[in-house]
C-alpha positions in Angstrom: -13.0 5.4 0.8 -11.7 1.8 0.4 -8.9 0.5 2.5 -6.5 -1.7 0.7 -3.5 -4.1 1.2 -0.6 -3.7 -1.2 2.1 -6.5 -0.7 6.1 -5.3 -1.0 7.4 -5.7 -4.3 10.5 -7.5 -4.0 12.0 -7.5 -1.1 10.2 -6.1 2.0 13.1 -5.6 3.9 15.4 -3.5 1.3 11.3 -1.6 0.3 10.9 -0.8 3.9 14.3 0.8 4.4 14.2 3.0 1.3 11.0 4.2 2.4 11.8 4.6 5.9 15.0 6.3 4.9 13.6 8.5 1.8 10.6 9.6 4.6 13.4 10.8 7.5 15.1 12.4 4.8 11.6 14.2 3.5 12.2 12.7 0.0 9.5 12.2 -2.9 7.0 9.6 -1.9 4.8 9.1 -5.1 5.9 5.5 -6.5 4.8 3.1 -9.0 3.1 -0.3 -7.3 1.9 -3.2 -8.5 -1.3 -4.5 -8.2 -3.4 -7.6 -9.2 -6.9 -6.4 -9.3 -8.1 -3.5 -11.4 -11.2 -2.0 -9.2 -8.5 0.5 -7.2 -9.7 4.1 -7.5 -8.1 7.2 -6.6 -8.3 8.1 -2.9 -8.3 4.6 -2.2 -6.3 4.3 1.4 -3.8 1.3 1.0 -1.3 -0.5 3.7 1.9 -1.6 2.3 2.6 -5.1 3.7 4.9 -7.7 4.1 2.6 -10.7 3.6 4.2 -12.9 6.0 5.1 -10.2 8.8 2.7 -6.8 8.8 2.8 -3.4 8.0 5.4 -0.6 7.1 3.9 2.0 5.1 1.0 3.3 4.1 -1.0 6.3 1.9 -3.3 6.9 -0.9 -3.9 6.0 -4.6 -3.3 8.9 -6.7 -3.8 10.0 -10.0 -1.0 8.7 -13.2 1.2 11.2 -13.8 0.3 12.3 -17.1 3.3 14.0 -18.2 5.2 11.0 -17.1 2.9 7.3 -17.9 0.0 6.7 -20.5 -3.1 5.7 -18.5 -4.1 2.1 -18.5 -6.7 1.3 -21.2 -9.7 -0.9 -21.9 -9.7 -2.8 -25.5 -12.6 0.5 -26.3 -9.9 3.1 -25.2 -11.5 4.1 -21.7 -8.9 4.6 -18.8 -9.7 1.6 -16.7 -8.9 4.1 -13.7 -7.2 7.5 -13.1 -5.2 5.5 -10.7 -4.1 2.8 -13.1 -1.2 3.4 -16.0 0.8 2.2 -19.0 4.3 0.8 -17.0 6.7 0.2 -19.9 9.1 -1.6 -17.6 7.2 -4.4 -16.3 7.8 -8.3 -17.6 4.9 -9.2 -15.4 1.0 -9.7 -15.6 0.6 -7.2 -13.2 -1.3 -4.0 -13.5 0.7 -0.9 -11.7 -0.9 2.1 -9.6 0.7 5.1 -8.7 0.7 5.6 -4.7 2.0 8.5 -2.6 3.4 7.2 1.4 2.0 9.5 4.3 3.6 6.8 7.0 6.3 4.6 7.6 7.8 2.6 9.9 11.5 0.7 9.6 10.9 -3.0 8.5 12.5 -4.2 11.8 9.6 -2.6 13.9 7.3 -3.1 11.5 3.6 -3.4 13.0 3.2 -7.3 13.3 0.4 -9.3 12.2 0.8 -10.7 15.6 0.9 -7.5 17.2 -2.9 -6.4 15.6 -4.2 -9.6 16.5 -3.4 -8.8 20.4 -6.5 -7.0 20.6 -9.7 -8.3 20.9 -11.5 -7.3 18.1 -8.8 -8.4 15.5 -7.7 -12.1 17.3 -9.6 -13.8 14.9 -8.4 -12.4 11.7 -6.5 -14.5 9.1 -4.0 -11.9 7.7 -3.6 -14.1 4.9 -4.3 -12.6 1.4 -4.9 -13.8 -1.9 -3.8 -10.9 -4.2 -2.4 -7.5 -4.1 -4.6 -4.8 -3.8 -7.2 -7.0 -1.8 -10.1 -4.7 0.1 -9.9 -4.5 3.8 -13.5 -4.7 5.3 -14.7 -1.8 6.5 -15.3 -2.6 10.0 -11.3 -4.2 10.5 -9.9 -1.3 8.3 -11.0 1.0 10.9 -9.4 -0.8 13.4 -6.4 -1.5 11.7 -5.9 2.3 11.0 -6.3 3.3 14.3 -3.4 0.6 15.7 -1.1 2.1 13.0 -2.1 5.4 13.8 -0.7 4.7 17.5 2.3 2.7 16.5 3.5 5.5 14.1 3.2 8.2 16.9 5.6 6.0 19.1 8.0 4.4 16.5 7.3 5.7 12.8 7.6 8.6 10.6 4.6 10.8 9.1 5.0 12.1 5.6 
């Protein structure tokens, strides 16, 4: 499984409400995300992130609604991915996954960049990313899941 960061897609603050909020209520979590790369598969684990601050969700790629979105297509009519689809909406260059949350936390406690790089093994990493949908090694991924996995038992919400 590849770990991946997703950045908000407008505002983080007003993305990490609704989601915190929709997840309290137990709302529908499958949503439509942007993405700038196209080698995200299905099952892929992803962080959503405000770039500048941290995390405040996270979940899985999942497969395009069928009944809802064409898949995304190569010029020779292959899907490029089960995970990637046809987004009639979009004005953008962007190329949009469907995602489904299993965790959130509200954007005001959201888990800090800071915060992660208070432990040893994360102090020297530059949270700084290039794109979204940029691959988390391996090695800081399972780190970084297992500080979430702590923060959302003390102030988040499972899915």
């Amino acid at each position: 499984m590849t770990t991946r960061i997703l950045f908000d897609s407008n505002s983080a603050m007003d993305d990490a409400s609704e989601l915190y909020n929709t997840a309290v209520d137990g709302g529908e979590l499958a949503n439509i995300w942007p993405c700038d790369v196209t080698d995200i598969e299905v099952g892929d684990r992803f962080f959503l992130v405000d770039p500048d601050e941290g995390i405040y969700g996270s979940g899985v790629v999942i497969s395009v609604d069928t009944d809802e979105y064409d898949m995304l297509e190569e010029d020779d009519g292959n899907a490029v991915s089960d995970a990637y689809l046809e987004y009639p909406y979009s004005n953008t260059e962007s190329y949009y996954i469907q995602i489904e949350f299993d965790a959130a936390v509200p954007y005001d406690e959201l888990l800090s960049w800071d915060m992660l790089q208070e432990s040893e093994e994360l102090a020297d990493m530059d949270w700084t990313f290039e794109t979204s949908g940029e691959e988390l090694d391996e090695d800081i991924a399972e780190i970084v899941e297992s500080r979430w996995d702590d923060y959302i038992d003390r102030v988040g919400c499972r899915i």
